[in-house]
N, CA, C and O atoms as CSV, one atom per row, in Angstrom:
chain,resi,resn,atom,element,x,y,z
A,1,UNK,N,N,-9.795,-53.720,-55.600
A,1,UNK,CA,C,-8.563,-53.230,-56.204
A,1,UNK,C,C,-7.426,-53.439,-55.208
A,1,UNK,O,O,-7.370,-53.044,-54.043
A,2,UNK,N,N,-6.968,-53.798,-55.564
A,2,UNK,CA,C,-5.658,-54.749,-55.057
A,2,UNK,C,C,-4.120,-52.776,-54.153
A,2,UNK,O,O,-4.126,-51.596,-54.503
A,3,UNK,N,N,-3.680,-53.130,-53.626
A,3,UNK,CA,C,-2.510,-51.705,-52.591
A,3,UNK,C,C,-1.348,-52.137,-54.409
A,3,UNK,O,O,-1.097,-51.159,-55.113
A,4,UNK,N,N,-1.185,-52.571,-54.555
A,4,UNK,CA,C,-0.276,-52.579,-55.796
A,4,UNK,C,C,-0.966,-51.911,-56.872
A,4,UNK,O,O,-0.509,-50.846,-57.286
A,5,UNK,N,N,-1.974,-52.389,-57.359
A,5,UNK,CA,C,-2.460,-51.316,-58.462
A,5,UNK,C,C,-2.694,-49.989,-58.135
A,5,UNK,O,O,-2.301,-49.183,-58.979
A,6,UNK,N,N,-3.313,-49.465,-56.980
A,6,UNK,CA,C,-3.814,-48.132,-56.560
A,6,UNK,C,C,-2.299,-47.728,-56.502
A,6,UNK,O,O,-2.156,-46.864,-57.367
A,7,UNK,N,N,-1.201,-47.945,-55.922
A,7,UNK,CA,C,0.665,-47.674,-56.119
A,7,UNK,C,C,0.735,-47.084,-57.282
A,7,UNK,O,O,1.011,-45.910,-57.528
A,8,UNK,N,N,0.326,-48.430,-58.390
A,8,UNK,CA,C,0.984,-48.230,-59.714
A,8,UNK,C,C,0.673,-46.586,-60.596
A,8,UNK,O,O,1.345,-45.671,-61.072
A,9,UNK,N,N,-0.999,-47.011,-60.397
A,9,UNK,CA,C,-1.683,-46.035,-60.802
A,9,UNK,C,C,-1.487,-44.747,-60.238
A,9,UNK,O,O,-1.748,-43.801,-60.981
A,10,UNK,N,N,-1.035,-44.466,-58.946
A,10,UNK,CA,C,-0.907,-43.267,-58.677
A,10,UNK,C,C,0.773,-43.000,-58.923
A,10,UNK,O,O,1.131,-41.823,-58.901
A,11,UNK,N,N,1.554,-43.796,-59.100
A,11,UNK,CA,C,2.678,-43.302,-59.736
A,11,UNK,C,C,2.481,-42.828,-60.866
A,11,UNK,O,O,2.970,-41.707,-61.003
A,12,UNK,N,N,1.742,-43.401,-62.102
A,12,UNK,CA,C,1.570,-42.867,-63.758
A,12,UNK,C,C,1.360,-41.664,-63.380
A,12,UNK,O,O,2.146,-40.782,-63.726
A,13,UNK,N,N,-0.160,-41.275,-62.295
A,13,UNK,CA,C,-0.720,-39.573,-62.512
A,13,UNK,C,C,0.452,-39.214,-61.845
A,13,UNK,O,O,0.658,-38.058,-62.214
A,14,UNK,N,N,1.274,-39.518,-61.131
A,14,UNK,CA,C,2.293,-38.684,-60.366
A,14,UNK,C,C,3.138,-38.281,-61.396
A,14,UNK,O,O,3.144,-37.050,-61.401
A,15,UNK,N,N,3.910,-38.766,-62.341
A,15,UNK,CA,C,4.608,-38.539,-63.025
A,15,UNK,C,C,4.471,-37.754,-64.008
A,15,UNK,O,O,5.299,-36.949,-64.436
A,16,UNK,N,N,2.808,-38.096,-64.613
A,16,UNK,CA,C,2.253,-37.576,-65.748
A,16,UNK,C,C,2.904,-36.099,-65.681
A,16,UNK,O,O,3.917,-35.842,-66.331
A,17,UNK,N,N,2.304,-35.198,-64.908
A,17,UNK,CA,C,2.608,-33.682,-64.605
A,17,UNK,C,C,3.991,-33.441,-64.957
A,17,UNK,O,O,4.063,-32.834,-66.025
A,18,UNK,N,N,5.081,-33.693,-64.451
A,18,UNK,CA,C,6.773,-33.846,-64.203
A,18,UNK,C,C,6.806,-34.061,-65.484
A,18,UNK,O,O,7.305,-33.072,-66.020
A,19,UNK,N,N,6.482,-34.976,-66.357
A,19,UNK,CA,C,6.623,-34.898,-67.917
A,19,UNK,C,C,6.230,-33.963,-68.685
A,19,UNK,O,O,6.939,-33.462,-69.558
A,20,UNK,N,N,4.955,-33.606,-68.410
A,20,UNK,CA,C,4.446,-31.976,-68.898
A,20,UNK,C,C,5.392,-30.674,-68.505
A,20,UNK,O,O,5.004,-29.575,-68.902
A,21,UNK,N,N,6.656,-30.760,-67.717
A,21,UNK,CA,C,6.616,-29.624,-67.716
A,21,UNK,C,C,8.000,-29.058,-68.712
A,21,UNK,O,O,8.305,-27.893,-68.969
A,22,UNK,N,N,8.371,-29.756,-68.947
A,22,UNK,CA,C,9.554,-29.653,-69.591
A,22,UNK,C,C,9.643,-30.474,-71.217
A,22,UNK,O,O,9.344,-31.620,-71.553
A,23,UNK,N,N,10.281,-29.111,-72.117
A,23,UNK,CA,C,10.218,-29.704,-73.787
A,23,UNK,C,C,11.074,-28.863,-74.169
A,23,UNK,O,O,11.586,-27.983,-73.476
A,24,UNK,N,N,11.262,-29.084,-75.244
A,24,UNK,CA,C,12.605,-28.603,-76.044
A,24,UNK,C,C,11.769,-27.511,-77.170
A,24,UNK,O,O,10.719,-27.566,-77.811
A,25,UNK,N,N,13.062,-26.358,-76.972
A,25,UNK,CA,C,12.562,-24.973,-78.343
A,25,UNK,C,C,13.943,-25.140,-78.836
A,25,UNK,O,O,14.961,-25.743,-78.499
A,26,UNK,N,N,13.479,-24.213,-79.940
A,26,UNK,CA,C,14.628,-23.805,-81.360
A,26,UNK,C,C,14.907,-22.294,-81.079
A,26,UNK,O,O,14.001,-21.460,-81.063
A,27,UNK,N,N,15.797,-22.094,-80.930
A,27,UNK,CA,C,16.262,-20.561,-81.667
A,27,UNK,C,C,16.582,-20.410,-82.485
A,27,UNK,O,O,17.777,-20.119,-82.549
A,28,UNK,N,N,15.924,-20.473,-83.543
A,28,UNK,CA,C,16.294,-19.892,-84.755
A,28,UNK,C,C,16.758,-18.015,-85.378
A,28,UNK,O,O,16.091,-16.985,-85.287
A,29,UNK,N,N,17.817,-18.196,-85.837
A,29,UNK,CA,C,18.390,-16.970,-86.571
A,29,UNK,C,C,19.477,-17.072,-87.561
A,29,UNK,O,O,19.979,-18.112,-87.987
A,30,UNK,N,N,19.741,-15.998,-87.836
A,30,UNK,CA,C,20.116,-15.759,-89.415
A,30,UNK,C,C,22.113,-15.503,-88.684
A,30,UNK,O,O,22.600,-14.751,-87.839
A,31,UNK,N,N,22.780,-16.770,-89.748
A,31,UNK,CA,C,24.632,-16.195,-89.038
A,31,UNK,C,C,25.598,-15.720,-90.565
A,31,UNK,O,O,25.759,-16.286,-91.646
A,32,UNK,N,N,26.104,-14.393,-89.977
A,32,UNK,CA,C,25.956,-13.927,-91.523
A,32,UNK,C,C,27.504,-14.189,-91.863
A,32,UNK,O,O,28.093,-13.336,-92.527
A,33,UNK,N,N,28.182,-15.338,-91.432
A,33,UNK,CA,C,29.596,-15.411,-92.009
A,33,UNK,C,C,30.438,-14.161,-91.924
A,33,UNK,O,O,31.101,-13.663,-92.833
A,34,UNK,N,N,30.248,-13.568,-90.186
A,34,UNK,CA,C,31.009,-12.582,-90.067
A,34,UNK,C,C,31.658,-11.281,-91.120
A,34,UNK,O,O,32.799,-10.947,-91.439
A,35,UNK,N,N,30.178,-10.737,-91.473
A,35,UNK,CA,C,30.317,-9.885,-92.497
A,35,UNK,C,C,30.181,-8.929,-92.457
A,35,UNK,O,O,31.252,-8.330,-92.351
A,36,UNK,N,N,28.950,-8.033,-92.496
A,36,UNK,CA,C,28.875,-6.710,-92.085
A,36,UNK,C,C,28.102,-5.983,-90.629
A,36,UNK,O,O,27.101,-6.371,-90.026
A,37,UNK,N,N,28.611,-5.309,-90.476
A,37,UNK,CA,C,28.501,-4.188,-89.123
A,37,UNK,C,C,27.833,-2.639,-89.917
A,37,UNK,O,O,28.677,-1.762,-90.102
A,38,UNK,N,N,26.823,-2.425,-90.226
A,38,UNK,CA,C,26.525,-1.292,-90.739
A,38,UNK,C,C,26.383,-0.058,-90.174
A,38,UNK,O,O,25.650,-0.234,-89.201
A,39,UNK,N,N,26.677,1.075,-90.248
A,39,UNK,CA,C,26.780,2.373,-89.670
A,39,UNK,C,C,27.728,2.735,-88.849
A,39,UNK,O,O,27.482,3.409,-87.849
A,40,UNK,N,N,29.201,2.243,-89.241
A,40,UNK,CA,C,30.160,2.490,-88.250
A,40,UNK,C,C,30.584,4.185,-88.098
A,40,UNK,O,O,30.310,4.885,-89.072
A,41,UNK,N,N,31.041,4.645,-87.264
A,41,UNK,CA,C,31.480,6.052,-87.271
A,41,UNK,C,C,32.330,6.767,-88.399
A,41,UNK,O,O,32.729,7.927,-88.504
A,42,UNK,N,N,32.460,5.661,-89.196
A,42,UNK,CA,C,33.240,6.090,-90.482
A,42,UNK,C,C,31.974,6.555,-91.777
A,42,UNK,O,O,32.235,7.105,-92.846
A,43,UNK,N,N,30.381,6.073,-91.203
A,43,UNK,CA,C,29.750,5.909,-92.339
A,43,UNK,C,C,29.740,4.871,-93.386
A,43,UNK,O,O,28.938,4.981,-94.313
A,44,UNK,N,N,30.696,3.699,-93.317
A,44,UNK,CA,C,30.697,2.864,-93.656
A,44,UNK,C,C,30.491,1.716,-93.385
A,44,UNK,O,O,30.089,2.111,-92.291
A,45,UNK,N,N,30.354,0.463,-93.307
A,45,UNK,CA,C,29.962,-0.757,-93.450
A,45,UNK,C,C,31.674,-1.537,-92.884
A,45,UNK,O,O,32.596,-1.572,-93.700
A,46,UNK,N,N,31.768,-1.812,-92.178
A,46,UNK,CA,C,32.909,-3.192,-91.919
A,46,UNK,C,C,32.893,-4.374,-90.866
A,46,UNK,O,O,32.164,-4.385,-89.874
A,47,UNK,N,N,33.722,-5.289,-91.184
A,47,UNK,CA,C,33.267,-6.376,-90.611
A,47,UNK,C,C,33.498,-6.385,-89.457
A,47,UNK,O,O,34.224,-5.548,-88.921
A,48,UNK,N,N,32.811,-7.525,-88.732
A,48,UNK,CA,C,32.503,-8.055,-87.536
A,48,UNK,C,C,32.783,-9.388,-87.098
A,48,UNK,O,O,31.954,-10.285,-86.946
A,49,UNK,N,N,34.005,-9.446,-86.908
A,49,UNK,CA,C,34.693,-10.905,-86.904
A,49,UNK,C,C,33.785,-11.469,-85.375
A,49,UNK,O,O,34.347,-12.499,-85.002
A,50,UNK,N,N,32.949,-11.219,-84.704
A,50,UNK,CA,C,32.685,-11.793,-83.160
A,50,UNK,C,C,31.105,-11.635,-83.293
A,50,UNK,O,O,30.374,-11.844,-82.325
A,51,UNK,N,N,30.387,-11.078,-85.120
A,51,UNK,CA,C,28.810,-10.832,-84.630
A,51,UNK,C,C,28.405,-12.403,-84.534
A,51,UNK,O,O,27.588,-12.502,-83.619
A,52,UNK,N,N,28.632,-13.526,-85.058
A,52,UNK,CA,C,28.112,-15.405,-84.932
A,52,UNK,C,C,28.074,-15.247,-83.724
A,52,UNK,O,O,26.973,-15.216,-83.175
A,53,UNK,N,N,29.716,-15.049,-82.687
A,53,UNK,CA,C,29.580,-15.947,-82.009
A,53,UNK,C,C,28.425,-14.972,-80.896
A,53,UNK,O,O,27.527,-15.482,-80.226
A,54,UNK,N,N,28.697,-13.789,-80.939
A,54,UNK,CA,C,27.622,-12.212,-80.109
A,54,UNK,C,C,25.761,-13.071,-80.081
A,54,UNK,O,O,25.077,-13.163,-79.061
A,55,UNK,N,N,25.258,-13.680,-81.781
A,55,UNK,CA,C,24.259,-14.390,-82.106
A,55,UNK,C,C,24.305,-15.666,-81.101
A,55,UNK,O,O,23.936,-15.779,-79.932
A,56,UNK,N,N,24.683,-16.247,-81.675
A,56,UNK,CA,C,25.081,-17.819,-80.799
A,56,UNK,C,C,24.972,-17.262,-79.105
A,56,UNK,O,O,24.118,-17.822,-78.419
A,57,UNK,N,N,25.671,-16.377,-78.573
A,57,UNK,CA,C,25.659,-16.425,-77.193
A,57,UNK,C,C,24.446,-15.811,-76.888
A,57,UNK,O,O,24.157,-16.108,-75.729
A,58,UNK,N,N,23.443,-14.957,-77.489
A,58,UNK,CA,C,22.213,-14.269,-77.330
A,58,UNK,C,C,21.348,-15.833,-77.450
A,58,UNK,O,O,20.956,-16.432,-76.448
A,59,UNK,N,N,21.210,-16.185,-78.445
A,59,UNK,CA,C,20.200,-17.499,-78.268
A,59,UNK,C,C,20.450,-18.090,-77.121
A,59,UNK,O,O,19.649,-18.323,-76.216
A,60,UNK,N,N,21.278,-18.265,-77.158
A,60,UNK,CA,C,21.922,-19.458,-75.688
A,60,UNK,C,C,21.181,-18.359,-74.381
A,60,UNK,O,O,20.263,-18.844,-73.719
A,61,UNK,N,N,21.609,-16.991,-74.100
A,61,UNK,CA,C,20.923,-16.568,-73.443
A,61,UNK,C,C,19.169,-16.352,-73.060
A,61,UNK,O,O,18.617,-16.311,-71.961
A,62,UNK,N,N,18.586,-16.239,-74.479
A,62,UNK,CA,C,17.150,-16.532,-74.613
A,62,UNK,C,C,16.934,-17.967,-73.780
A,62,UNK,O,O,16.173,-18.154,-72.831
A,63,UNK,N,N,17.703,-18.783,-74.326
A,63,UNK,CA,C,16.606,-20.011,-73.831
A,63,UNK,C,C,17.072,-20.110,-72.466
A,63,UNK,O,O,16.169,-20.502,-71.727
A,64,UNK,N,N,18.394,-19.845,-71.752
A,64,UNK,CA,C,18.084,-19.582,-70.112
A,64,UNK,C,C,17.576,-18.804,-69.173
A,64,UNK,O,O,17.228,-18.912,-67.997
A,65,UNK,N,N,17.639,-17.756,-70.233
A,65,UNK,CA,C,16.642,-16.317,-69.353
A,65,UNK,C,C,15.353,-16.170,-69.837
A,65,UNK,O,O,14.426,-15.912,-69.069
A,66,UNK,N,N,15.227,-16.280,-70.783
A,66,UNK,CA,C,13.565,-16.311,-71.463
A,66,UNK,C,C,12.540,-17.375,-70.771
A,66,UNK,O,O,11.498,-17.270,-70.123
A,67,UNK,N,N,13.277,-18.352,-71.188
A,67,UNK,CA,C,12.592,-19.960,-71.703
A,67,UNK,C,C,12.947,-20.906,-70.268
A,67,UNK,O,O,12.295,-21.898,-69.944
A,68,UNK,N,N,14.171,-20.335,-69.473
A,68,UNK,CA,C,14.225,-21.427,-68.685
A,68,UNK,C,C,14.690,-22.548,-69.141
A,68,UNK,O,O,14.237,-23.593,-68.672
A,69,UNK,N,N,15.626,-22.582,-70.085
A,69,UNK,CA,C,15.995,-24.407,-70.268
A,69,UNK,C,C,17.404,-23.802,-70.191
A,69,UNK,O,O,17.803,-22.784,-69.624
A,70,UNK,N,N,18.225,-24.992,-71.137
A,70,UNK,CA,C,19.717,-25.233,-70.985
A,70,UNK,C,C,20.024,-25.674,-72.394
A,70,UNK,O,O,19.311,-26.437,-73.045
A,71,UNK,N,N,21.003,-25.198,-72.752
A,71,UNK,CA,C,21.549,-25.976,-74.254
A,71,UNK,C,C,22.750,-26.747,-74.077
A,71,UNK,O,O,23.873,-26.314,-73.822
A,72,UNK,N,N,22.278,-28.285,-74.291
A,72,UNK,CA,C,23.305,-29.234,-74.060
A,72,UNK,C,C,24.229,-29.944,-74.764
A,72,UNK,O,O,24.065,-29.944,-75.984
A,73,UNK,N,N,25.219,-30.591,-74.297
A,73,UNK,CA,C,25.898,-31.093,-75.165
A,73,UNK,C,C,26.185,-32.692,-75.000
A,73,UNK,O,O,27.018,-33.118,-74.200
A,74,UNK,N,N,25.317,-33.616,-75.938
A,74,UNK,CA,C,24.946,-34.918,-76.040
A,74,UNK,C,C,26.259,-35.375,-76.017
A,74,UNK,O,O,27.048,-34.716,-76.695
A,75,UNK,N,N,26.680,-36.297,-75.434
A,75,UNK,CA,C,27.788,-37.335,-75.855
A,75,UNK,C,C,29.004,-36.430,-75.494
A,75,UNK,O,O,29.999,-36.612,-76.196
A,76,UNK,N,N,29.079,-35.611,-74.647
A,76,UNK,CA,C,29.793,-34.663,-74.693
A,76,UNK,C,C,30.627,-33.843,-76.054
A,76,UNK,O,O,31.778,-33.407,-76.061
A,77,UNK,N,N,29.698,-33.822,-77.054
A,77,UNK,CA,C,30.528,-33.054,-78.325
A,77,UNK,C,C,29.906,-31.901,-77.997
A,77,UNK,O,O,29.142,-31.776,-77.041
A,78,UNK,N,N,30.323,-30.742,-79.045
A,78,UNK,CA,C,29.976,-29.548,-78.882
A,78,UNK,C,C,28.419,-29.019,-78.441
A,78,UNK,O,O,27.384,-29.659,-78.625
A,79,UNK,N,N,28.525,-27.784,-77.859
A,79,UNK,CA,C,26.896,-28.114,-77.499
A,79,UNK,C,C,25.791,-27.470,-79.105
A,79,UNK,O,O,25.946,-27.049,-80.251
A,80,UNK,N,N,24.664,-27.812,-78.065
A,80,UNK,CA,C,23.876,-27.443,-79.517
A,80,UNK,C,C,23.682,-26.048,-79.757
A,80,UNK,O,O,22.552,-25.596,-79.575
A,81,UNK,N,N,24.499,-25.376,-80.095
A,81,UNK,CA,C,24.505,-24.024,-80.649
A,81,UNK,C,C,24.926,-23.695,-81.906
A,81,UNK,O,O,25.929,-24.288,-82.303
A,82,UNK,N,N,24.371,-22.833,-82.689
A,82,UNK,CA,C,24.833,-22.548,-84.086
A,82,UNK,C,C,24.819,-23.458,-85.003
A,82,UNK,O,O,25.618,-23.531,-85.936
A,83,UNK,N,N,23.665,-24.391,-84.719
A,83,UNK,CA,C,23.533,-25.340,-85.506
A,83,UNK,C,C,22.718,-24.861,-87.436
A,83,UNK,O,O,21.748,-24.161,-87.725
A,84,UNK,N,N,23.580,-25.549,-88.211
A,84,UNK,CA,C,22.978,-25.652,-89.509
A,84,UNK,C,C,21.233,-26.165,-89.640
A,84,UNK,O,O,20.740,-27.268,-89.405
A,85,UNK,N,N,20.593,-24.908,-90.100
A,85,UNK,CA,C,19.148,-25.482,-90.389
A,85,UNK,C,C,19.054,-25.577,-91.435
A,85,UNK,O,O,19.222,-24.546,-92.087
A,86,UNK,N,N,18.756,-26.772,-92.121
A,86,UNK,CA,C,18.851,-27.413,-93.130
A,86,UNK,C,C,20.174,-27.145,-94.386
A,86,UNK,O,O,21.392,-27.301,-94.294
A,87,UNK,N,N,19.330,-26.696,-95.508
A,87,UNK,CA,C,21.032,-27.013,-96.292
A,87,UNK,C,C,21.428,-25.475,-96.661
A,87,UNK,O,O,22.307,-25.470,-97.523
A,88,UNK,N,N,21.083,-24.336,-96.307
A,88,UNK,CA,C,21.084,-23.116,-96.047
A,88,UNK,C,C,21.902,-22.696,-94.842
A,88,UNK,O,O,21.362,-22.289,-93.813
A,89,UNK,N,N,23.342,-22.811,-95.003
A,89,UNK,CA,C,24.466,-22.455,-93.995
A,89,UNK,C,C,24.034,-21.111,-93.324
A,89,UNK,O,O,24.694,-20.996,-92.291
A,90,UNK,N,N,23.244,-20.112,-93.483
A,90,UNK,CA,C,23.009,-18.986,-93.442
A,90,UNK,C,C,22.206,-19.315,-92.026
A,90,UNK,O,O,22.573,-18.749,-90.995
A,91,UNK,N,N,21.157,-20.202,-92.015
A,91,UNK,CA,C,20.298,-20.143,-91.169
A,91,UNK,C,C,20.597,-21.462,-90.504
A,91,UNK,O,O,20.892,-22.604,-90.856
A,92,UNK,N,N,20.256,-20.364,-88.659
A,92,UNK,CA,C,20.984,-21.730,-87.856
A,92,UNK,C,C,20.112,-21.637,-86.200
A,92,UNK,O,O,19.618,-20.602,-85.752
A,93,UNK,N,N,20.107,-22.668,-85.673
A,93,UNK,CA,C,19.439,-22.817,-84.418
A,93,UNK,C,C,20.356,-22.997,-83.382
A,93,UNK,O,O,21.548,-23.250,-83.560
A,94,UNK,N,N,19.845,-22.877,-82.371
A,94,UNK,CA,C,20.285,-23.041,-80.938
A,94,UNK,C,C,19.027,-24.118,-80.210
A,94,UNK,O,O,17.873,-23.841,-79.884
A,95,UNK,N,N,19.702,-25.282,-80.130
A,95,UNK,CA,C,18.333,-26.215,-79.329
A,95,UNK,C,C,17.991,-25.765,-77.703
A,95,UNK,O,O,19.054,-25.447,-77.169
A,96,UNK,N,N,17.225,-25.683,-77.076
A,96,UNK,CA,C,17.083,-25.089,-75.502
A,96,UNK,C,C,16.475,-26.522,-75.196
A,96,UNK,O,O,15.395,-26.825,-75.703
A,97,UNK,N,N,17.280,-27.573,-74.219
A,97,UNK,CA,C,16.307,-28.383,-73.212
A,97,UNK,C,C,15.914,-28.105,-72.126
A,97,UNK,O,O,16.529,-27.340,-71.383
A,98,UNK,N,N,14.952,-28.600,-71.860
A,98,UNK,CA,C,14.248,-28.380,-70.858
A,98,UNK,C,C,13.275,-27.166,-70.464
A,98,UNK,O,O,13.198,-26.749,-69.308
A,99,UNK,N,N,12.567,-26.658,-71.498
A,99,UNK,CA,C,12.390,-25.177,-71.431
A,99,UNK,C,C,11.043,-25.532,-70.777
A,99,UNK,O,O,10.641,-26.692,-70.860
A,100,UNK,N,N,10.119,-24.327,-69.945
A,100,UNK,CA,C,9.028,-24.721,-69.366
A,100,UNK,C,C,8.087,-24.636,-69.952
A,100,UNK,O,O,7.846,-23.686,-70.696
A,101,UNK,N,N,7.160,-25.820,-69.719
A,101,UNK,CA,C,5.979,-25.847,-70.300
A,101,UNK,C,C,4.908,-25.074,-70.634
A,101,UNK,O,O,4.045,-25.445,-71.429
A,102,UNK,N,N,4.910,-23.856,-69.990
A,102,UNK,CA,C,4.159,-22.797,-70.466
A,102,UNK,C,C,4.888,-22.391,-71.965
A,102,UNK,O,O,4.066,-22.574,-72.862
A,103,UNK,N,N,5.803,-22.043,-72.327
A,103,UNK,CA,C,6.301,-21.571,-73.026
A,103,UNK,C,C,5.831,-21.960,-74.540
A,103,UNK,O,O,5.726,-23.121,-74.936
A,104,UNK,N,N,5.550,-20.727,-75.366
A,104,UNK,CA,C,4.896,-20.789,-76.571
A,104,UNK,C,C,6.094,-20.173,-77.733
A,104,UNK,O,O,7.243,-19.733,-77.738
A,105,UNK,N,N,5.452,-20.343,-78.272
A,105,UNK,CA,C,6.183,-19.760,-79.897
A,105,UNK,C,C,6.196,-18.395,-79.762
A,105,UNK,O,O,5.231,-17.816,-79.261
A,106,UNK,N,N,7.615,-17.540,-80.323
A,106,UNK,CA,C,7.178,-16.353,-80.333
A,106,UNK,C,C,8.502,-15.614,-80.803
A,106,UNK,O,O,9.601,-15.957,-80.368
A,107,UNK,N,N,8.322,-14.496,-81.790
A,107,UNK,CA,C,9.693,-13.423,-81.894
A,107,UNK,C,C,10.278,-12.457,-81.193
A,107,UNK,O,O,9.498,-11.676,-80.648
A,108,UNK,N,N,11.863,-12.201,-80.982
A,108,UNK,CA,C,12.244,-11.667,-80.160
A,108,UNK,C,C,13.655,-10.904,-80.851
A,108,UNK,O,O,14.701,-11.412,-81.255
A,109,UNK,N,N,13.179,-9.383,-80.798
A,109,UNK,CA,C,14.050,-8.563,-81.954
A,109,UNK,C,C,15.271,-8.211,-80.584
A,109,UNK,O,O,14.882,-7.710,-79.529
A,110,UNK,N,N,16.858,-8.594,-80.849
A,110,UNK,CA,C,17.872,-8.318,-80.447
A,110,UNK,C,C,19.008,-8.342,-81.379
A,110,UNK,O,O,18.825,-8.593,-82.570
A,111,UNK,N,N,20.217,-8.083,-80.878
A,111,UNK,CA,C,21.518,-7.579,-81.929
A,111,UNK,C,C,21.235,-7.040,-83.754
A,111,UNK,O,O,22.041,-6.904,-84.675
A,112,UNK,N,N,20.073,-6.886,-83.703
A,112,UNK,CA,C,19.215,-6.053,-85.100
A,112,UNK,C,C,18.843,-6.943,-85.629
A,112,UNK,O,O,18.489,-6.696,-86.782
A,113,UNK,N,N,18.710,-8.246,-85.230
A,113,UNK,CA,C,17.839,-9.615,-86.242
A,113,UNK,C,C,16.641,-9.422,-85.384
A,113,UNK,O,O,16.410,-8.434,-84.686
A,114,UNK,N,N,15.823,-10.610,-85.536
A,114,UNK,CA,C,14.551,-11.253,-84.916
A,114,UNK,C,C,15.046,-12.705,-84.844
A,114,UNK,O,O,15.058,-13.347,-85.894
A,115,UNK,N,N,15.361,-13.151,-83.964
A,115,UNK,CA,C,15.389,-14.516,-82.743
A,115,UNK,C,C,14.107,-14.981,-83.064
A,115,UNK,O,O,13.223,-14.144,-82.883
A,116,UNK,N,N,13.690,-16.251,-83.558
A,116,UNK,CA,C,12.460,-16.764,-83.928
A,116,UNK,C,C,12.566,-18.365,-82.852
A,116,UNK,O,O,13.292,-19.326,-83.107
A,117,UNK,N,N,11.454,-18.215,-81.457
A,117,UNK,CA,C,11.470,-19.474,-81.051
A,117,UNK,C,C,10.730,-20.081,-81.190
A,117,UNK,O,O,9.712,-19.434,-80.942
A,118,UNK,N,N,10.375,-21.475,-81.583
A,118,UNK,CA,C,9.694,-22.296,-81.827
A,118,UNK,C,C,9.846,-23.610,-80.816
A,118,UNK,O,O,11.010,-23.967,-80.631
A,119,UNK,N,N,8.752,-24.410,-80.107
A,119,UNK,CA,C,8.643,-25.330,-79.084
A,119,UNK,C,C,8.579,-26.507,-79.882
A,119,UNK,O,O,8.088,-26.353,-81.001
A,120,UNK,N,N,8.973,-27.682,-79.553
A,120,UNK,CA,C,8.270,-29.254,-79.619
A,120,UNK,C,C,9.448,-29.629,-79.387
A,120,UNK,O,O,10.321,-28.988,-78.800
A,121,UNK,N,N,9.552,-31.219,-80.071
A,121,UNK,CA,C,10.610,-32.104,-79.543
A,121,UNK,C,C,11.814,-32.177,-80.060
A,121,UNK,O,O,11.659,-33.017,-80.945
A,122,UNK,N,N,13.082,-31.797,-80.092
A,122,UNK,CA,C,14.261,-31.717,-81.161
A,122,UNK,C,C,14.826,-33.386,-80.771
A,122,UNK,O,O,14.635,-33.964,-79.701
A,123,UNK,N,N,15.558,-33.922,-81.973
A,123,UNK,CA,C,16.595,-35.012,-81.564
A,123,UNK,C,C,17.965,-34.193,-81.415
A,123,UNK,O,O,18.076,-32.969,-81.486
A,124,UNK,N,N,18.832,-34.986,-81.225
A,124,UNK,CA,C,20.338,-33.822,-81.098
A,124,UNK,C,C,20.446,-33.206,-82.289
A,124,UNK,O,O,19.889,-33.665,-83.286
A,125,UNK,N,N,21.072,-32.255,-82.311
A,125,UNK,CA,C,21.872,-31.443,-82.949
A,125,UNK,C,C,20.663,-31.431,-84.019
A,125,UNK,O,O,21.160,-31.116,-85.101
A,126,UNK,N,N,19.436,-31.623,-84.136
A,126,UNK,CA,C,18.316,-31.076,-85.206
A,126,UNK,C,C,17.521,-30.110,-84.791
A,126,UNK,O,O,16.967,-29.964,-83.702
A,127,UNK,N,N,17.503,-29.269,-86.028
A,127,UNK,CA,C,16.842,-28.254,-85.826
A,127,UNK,C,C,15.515,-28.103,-86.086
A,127,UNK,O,O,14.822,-27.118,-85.829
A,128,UNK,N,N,15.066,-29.521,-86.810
A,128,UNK,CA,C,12.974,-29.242,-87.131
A,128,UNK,C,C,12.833,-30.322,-86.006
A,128,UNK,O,O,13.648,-31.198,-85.716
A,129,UNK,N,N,11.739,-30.091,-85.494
A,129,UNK,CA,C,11.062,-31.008,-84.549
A,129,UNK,C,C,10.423,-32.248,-85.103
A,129,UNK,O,O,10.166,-32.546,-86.269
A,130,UNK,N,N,10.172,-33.088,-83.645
A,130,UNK,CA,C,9.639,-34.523,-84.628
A,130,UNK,C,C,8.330,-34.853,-84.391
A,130,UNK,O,O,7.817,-35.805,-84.981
């Protein structure tokens, strides 16, 4: 066996690992078109012009404090937050890159929803994996 192949080959296993450790999750949750705030001190119900973006900045926080990744912004357009999951404006993701490879599927009850993360591979700005 030839000092070039034993190189080559131990670059692939070298790398192999470094590829394992890092993959992309979803935050998925529910954005309610800045609507209701329930149980205010009045006993009544009124809106919440800042609960999206309060959502949006909690996911974004999950996947750097939870998950360890980063939510980026491809091509420099907006980043991937508050993204439309599918044709249901209601329901929307936050993509996390780079999150660590341990990291599994799992729910996480904050601002009175459940944060639903889910792992595999996103393309930009999509929210089902491929």
């Amino acid at each position: 066996m030839s000092a070039s192949m034993r190189i080559s080959t131990f670059g692939i296993f070298a790398v192999l690992p470094i590829l394992g450790l890092a993959k992309d999750c979803a935050v998925y949750y529910d954005f309610v078109g800045d609507v209701v705030k329930v149980g205010s001190s009045m006993g009544f119900a009124e809106t919440d012009p800042g609960l999206n973006e309060k959502r949006r900045a909690t996911a974004s926080k999950i996947c750097t404090h939870d998950i360890g990744g980063h939510v980026n912004s491809p091509g420099g357009w907006a980043p991937e937050a508050g993204i439309t999951n599918g044709n249901n404006p209601v329901n929307r993701c936050t993509i996390c890159r780079g999150a660590r490879g341990g990291t599994r599927d799992y729910d996480k009850a904050a601002d009175g929803i459940t944060y639903s993360i889910r792992c595999g591979y996103f393309g930009p700005y999509l929210c089902s994996a491929k």
